[in-house]
PDB file of N, CA, C and O in Angstrom:
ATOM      1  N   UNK A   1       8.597   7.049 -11.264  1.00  0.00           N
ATOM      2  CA  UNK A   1       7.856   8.165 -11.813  1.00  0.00           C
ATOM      3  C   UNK A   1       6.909   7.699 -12.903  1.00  0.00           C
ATOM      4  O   UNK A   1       7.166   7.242 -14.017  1.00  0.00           O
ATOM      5  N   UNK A   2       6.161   7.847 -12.517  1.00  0.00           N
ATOM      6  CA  UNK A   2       4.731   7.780 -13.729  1.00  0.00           C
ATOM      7  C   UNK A   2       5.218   8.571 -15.364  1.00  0.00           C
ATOM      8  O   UNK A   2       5.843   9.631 -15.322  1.00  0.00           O
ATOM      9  N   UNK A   3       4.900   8.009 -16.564  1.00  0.00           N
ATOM     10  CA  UNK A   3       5.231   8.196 -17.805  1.00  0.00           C
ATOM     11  C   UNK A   3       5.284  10.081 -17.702  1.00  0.00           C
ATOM     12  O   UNK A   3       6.290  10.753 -17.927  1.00  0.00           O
ATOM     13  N   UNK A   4       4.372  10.442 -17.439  1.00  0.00           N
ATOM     14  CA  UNK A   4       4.030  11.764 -17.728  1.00  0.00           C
ATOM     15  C   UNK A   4       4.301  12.677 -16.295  1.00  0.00           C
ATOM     16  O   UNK A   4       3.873  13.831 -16.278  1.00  0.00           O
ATOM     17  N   UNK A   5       4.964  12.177 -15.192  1.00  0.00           N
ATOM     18  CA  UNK A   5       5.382  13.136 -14.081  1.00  0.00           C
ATOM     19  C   UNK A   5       4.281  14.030 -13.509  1.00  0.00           C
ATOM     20  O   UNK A   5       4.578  15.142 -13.072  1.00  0.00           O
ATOM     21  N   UNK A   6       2.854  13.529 -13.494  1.00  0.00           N
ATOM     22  CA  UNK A   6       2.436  14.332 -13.343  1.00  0.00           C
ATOM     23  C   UNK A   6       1.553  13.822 -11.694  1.00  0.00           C
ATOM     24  O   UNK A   6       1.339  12.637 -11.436  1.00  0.00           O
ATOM     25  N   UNK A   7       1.307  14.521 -11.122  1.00  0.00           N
ATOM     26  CA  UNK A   7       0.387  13.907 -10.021  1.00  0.00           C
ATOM     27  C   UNK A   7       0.250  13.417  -8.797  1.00  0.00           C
ATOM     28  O   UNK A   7      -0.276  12.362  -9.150  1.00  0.00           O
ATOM     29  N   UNK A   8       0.304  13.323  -7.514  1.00  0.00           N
ATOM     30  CA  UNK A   8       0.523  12.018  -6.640  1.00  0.00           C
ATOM     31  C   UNK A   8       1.228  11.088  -6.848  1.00  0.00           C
ATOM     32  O   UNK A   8       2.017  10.972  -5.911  1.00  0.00           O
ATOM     33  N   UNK A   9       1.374  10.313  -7.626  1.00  0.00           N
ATOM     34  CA  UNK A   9       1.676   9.207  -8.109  1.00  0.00           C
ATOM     35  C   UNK A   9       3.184   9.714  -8.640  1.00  0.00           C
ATOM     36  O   UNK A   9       4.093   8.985  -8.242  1.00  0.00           O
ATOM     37  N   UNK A  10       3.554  10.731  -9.389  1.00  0.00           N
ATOM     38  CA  UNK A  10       4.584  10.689 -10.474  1.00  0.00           C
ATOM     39  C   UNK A  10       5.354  11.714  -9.363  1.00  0.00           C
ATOM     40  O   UNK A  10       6.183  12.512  -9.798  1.00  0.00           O
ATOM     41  N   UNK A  11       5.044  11.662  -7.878  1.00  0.00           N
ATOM     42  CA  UNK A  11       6.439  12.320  -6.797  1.00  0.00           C
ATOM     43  C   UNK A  11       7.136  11.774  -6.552  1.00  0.00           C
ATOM     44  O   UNK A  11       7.036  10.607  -6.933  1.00  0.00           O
ATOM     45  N   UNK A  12       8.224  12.108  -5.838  1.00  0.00           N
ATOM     46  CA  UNK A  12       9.365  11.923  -5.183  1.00  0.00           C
ATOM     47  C   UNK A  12       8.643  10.458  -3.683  1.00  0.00           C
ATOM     48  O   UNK A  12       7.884  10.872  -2.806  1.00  0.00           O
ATOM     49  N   UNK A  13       8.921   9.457  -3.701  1.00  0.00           N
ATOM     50  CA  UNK A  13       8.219   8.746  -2.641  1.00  0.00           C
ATOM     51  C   UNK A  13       8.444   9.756  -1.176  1.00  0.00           C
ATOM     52  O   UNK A  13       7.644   9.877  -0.248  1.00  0.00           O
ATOM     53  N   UNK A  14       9.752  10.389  -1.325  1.00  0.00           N
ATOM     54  CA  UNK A  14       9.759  10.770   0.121  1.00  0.00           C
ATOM     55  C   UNK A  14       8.832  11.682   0.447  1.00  0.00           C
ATOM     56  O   UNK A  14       8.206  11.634   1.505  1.00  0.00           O
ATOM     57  N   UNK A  15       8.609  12.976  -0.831  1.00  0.00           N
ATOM     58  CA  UNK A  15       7.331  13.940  -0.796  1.00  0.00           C
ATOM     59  C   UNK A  15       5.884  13.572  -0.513  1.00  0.00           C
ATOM     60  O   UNK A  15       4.953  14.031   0.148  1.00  0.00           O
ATOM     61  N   UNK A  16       6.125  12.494  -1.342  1.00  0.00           N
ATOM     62  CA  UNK A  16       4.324  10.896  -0.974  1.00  0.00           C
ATOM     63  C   UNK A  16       4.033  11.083   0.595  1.00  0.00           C
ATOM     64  O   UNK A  16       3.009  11.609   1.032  1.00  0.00           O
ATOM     65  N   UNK A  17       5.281  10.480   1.527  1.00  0.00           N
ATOM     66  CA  UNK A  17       5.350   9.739   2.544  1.00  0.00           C
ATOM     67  C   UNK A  17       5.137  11.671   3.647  1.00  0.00           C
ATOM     68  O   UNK A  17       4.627  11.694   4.767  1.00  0.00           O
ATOM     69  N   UNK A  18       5.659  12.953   2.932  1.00  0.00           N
ATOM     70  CA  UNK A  18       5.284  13.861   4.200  1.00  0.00           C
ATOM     71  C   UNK A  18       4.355  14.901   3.927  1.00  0.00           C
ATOM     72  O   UNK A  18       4.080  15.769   4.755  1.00  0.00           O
ATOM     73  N   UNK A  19       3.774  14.827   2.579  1.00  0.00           N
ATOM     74  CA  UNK A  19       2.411  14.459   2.051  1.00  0.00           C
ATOM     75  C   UNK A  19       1.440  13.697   2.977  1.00  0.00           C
ATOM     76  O   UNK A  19       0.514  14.245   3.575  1.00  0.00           O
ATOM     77  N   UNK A  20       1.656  12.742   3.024  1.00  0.00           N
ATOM     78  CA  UNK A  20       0.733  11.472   3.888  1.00  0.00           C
ATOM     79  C   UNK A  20       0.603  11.944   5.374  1.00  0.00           C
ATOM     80  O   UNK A  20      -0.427  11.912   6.047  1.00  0.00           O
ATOM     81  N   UNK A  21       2.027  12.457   5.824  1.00  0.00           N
ATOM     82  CA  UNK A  21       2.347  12.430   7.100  1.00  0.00           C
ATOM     83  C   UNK A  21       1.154  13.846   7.737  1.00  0.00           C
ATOM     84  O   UNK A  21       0.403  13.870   8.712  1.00  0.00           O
ATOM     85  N   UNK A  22       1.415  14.762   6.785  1.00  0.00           N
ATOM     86  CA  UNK A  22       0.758  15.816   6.902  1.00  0.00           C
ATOM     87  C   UNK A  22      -0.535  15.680   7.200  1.00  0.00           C
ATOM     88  O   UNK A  22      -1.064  16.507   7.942  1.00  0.00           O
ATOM     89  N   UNK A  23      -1.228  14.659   6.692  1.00  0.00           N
ATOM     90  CA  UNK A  23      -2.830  14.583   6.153  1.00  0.00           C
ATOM     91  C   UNK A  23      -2.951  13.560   7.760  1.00  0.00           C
ATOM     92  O   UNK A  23      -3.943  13.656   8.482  1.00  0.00           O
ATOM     93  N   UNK A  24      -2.041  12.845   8.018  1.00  0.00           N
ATOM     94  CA  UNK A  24      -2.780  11.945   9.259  1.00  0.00           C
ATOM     95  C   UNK A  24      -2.457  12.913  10.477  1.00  0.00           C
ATOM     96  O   UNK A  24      -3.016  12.763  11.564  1.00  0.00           O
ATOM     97  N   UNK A  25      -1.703  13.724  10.285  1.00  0.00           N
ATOM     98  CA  UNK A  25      -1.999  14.463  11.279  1.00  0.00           C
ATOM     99  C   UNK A  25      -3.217  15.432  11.319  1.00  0.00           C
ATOM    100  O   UNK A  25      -3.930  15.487  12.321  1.00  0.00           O
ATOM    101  N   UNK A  26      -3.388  16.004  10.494  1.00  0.00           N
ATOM    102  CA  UNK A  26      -4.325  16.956  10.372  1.00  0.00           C
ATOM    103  C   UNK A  26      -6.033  16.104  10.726  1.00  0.00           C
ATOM    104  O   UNK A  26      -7.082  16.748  10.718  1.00  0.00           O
ATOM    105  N   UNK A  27      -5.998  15.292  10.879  1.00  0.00           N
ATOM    106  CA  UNK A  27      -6.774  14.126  10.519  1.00  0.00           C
ATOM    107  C   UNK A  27      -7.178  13.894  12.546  1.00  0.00           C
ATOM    108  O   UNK A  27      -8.236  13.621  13.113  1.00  0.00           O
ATOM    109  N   UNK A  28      -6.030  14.116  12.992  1.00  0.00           N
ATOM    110  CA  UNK A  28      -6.038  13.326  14.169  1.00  0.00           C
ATOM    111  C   UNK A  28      -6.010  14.892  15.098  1.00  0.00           C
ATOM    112  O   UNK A  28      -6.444  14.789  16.245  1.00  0.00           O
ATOM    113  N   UNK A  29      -5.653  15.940  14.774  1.00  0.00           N
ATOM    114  CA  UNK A  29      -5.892  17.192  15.203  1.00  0.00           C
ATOM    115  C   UNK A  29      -7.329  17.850  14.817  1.00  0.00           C
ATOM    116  O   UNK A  29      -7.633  18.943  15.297  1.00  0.00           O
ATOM    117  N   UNK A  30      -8.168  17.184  13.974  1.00  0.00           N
ATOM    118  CA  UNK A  30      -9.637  17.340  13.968  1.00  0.00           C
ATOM    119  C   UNK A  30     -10.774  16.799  14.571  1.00  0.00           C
ATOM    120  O   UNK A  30     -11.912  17.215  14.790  1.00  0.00           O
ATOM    121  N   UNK A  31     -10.178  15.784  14.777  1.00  0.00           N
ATOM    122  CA  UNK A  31     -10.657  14.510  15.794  1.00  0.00           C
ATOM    123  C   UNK A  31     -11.228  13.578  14.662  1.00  0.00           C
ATOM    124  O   UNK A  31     -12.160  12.883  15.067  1.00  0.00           O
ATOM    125  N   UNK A  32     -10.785  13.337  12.908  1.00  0.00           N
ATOM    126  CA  UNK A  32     -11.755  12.987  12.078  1.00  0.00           C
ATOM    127  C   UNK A  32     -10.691  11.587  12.644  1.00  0.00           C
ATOM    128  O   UNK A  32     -11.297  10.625  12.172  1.00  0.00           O
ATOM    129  N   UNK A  33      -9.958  11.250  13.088  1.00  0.00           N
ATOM    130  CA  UNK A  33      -9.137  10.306  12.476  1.00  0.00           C
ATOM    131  C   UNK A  33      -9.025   8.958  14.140  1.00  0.00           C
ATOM    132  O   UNK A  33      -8.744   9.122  15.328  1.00  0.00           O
ATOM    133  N   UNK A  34      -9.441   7.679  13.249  1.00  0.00           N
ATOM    134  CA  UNK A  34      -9.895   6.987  14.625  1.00  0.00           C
ATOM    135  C   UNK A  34      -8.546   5.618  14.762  1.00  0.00           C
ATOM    136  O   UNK A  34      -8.086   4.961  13.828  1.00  0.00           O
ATOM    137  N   UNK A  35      -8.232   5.540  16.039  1.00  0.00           N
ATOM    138  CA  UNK A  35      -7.242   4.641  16.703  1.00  0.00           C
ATOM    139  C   UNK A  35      -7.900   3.289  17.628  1.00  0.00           C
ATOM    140  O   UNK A  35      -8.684   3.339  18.576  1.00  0.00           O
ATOM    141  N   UNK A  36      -7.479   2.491  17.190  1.00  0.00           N
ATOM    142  CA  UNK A  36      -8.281   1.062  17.730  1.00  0.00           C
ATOM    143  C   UNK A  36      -7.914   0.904  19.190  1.00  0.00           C
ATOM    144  O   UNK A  36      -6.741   1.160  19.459  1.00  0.00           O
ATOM    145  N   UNK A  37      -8.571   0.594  20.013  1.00  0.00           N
ATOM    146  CA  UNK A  37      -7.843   0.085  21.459  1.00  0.00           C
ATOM    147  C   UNK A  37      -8.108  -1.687  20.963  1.00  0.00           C
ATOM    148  O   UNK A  37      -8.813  -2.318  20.175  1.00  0.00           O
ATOM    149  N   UNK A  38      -6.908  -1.979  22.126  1.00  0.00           N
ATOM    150  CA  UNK A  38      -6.883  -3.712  22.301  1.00  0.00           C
ATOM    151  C   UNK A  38      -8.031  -4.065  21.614  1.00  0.00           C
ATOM    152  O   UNK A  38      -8.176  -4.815  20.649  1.00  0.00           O
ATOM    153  N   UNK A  39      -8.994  -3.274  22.389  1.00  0.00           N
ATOM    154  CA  UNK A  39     -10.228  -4.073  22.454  1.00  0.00           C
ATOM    155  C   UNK A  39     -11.265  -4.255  21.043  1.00  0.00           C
ATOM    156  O   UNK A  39     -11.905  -5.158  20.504  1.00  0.00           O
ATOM    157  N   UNK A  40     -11.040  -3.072  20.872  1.00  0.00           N
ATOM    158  CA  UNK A  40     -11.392  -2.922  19.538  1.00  0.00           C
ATOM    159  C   UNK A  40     -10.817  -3.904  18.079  1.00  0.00           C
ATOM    160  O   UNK A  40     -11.355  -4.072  16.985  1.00  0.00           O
ATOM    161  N   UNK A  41      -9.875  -4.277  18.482  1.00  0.00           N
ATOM    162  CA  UNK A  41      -8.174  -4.687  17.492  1.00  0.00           C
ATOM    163  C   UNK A  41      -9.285  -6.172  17.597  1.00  0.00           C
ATOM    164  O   UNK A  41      -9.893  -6.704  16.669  1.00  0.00           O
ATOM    165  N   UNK A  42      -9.263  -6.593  19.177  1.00  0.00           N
ATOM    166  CA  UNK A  42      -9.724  -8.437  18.822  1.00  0.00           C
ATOM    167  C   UNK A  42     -10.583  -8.270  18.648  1.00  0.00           C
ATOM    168  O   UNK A  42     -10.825  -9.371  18.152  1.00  0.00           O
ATOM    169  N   UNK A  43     -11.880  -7.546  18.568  1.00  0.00           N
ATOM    170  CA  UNK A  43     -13.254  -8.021  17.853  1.00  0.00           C
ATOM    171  C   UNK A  43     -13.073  -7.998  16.439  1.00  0.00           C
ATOM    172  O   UNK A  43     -13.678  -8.732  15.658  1.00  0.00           O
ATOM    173  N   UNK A  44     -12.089  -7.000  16.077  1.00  0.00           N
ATOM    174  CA  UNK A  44     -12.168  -6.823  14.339  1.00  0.00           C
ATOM    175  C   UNK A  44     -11.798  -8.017  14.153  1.00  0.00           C
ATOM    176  O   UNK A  44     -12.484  -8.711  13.402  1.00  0.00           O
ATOM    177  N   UNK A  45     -10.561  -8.608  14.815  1.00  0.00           N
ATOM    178  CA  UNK A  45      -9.454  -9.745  14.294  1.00  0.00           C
ATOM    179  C   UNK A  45     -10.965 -11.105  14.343  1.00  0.00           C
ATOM    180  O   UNK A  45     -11.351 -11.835  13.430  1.00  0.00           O
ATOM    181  N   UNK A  46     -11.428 -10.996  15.628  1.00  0.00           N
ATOM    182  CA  UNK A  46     -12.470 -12.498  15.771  1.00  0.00           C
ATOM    183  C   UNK A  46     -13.433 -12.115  14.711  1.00  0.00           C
ATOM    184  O   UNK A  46     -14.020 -13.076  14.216  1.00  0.00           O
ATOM    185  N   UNK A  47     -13.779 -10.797  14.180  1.00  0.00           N
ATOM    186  CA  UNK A  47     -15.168 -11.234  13.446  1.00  0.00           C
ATOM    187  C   UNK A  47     -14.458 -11.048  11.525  1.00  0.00           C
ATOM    188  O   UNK A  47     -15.166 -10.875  10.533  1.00  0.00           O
ATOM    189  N   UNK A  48     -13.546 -11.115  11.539  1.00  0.00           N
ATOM    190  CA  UNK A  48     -12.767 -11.342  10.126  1.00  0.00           C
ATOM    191  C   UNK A  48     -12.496 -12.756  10.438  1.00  0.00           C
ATOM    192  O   UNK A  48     -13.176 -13.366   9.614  1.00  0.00           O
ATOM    193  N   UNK A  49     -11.971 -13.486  11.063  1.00  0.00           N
ATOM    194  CA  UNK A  49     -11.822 -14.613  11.733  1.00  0.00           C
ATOM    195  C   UNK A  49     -12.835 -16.041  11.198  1.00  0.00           C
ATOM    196  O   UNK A  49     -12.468 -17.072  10.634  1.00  0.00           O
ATOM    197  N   UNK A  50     -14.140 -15.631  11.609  1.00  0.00           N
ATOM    198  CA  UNK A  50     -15.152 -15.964  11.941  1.00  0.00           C
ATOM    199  C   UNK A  50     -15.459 -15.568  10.074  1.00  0.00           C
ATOM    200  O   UNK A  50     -15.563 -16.583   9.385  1.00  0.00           O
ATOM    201  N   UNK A  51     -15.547 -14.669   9.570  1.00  0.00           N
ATOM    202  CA  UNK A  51     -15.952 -14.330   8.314  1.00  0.00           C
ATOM    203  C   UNK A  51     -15.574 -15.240   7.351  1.00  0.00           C
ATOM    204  O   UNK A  51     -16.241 -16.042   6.697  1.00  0.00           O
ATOM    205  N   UNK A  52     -14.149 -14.933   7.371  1.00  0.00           N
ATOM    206  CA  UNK A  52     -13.042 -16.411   6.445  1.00  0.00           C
ATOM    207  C   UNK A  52     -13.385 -17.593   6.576  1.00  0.00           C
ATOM    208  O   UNK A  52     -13.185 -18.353   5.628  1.00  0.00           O
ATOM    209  N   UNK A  53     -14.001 -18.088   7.789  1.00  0.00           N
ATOM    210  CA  UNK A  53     -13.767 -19.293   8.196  1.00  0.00           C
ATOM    211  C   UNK A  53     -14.900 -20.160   7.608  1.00  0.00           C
ATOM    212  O   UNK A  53     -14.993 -21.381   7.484  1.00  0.00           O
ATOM    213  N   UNK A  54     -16.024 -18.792   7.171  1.00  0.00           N
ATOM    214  CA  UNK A  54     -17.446 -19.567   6.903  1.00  0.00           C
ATOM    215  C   UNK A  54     -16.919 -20.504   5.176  1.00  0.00           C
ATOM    216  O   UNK A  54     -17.373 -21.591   4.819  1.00  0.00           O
ATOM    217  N   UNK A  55     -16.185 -19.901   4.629  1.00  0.00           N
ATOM    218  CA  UNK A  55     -16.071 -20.080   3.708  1.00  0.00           C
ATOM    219  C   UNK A  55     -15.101 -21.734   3.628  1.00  0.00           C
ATOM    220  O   UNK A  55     -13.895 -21.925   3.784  1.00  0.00           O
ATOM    221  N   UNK A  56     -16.206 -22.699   3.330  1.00  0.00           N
ATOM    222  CA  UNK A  56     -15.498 -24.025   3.625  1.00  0.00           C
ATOM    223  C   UNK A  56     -14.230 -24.681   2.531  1.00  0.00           C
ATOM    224  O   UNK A  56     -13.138 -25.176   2.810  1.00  0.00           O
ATOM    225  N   UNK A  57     -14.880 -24.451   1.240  1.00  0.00           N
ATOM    226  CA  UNK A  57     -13.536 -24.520   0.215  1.00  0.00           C
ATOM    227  C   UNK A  57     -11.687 -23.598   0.857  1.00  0.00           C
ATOM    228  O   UNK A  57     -10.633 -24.129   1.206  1.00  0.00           O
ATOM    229  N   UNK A  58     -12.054 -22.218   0.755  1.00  0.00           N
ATOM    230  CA  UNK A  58     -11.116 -21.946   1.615  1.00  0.00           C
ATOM    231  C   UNK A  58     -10.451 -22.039   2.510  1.00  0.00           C
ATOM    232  O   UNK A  58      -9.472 -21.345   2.783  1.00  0.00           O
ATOM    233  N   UNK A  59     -11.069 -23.255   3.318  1.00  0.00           N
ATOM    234  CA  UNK A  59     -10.165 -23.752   4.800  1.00  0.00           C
ATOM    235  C   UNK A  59      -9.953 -25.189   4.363  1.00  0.00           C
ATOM    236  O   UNK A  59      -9.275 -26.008   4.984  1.00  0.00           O
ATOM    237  N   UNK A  60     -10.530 -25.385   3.355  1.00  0.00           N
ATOM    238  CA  UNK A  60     -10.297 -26.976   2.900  1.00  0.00           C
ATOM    239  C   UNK A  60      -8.769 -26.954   2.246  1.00  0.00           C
ATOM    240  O   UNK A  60      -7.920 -27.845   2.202  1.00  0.00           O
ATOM    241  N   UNK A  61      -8.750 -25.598   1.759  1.00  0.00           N
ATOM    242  CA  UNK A  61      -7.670 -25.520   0.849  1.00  0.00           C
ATOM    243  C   UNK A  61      -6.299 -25.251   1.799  1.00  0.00           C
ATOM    244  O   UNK A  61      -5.258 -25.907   1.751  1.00  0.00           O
ATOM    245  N   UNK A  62      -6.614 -24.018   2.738  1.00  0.00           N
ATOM    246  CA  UNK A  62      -5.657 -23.976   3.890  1.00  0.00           C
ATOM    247  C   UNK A  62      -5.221 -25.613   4.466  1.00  0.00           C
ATOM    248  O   UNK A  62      -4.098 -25.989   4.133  1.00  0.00           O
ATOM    249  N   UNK A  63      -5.948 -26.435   5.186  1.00  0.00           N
ATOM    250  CA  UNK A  63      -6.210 -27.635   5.670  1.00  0.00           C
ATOM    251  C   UNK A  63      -5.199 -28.587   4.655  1.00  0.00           C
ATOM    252  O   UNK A  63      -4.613 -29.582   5.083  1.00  0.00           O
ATOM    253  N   UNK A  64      -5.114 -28.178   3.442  1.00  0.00           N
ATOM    254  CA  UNK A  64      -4.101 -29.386   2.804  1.00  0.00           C
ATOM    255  C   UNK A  64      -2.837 -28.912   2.612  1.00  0.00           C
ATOM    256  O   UNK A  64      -2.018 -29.787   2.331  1.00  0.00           O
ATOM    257  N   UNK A  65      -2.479 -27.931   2.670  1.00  0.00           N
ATOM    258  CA  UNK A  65      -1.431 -27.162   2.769  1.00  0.00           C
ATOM    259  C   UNK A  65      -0.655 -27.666   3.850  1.00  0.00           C
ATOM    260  O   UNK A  65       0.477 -28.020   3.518  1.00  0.00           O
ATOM    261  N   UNK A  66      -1.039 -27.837   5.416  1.00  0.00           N
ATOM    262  CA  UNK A  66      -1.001 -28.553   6.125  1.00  0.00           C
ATOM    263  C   UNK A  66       0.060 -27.872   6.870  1.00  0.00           C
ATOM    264  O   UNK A  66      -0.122 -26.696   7.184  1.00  0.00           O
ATOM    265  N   UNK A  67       1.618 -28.725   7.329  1.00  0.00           N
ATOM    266  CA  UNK A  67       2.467 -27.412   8.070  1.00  0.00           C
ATOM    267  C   UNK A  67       3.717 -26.829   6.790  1.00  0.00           C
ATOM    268  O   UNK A  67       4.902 -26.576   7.006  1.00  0.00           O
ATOM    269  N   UNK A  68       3.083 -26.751   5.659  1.00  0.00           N
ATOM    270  CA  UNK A  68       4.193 -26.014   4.723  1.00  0.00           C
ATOM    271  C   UNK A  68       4.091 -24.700   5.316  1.00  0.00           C
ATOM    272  O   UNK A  68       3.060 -24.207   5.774  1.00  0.00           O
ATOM    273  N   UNK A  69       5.737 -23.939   5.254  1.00  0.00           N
ATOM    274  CA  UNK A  69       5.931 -22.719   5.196  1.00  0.00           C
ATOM    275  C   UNK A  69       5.259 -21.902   4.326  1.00  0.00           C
ATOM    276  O   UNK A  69       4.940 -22.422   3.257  1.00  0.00           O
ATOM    277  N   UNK A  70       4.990 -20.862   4.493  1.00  0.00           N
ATOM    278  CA  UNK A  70       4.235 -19.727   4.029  1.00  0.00           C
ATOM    279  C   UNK A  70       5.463 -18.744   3.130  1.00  0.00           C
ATOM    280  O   UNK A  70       5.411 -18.289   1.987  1.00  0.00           O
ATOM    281  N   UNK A  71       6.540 -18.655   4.182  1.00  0.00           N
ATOM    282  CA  UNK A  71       7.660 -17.894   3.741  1.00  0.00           C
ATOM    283  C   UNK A  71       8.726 -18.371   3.455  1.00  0.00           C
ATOM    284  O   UNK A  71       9.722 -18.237   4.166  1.00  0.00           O
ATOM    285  N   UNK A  72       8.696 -19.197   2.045  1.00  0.00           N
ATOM    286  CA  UNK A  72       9.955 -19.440   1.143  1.00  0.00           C
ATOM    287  C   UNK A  72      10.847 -20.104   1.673  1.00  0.00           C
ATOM    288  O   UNK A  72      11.987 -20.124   1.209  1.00  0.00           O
ATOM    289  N   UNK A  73      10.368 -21.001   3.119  1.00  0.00           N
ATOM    290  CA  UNK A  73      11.143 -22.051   3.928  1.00  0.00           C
ATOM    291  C   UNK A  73      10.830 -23.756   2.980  1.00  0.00           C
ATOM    292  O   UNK A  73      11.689 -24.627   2.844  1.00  0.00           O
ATOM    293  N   UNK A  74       9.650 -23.814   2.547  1.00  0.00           N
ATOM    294  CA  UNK A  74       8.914 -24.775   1.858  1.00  0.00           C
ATOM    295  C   UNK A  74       8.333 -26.064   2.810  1.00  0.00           C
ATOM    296  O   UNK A  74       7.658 -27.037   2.477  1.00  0.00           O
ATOM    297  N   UNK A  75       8.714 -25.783   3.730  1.00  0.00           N
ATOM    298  CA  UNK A  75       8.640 -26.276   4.735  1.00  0.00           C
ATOM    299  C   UNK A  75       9.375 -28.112   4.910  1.00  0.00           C
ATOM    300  O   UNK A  75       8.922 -29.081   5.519  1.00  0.00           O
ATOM    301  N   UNK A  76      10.476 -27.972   4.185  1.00  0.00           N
ATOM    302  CA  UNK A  76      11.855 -29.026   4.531  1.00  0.00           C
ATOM    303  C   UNK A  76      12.695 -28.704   5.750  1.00  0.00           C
ATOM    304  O   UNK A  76      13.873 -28.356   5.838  1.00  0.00           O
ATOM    305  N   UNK A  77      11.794 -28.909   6.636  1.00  0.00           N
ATOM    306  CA  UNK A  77      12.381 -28.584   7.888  1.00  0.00           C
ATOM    307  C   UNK A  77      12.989 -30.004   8.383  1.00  0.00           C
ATOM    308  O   UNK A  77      13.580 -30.080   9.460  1.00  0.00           O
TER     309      UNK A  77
END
């Protein structure tokens, strides 16, 4: 709860979550509210992909990292 209880923020998470639930429906019963096909999903994924990748420090940095775990394995395999 937020200091002062007041707002969005200072609810009950479960009230948040049918709050939320409410609004994506209403959303998708207006037709405002848009759903990716496959197809849609891999162009976003290839042209974020392609975006990151321009960036050469950033893959230099990925690149030395090398096969360490990501998730708290450390990669002492």
């Amino acid at each position: 709860m937020t200091p002062s209880g007041r707002g969005f923020a200072g609810m009950d998470p479960e009230r948040q979550r049918e709050i939320a639930r409410l609004g994506g429906r209403a959303a998708h019963a207006s037709g405002h509210a848009h759903e990716f096909s496959a197809e849609e999903a891999r162009q976003a994924g290839r042209k974020g992909g392609q975006r990151v990748s321009r960036d050469r420090a950033h893959m230099a940095k990925i690149g030395r990292r090398g096969g360490k775990a990501a998730h708290g394995r450390g990669g002492s395999r």
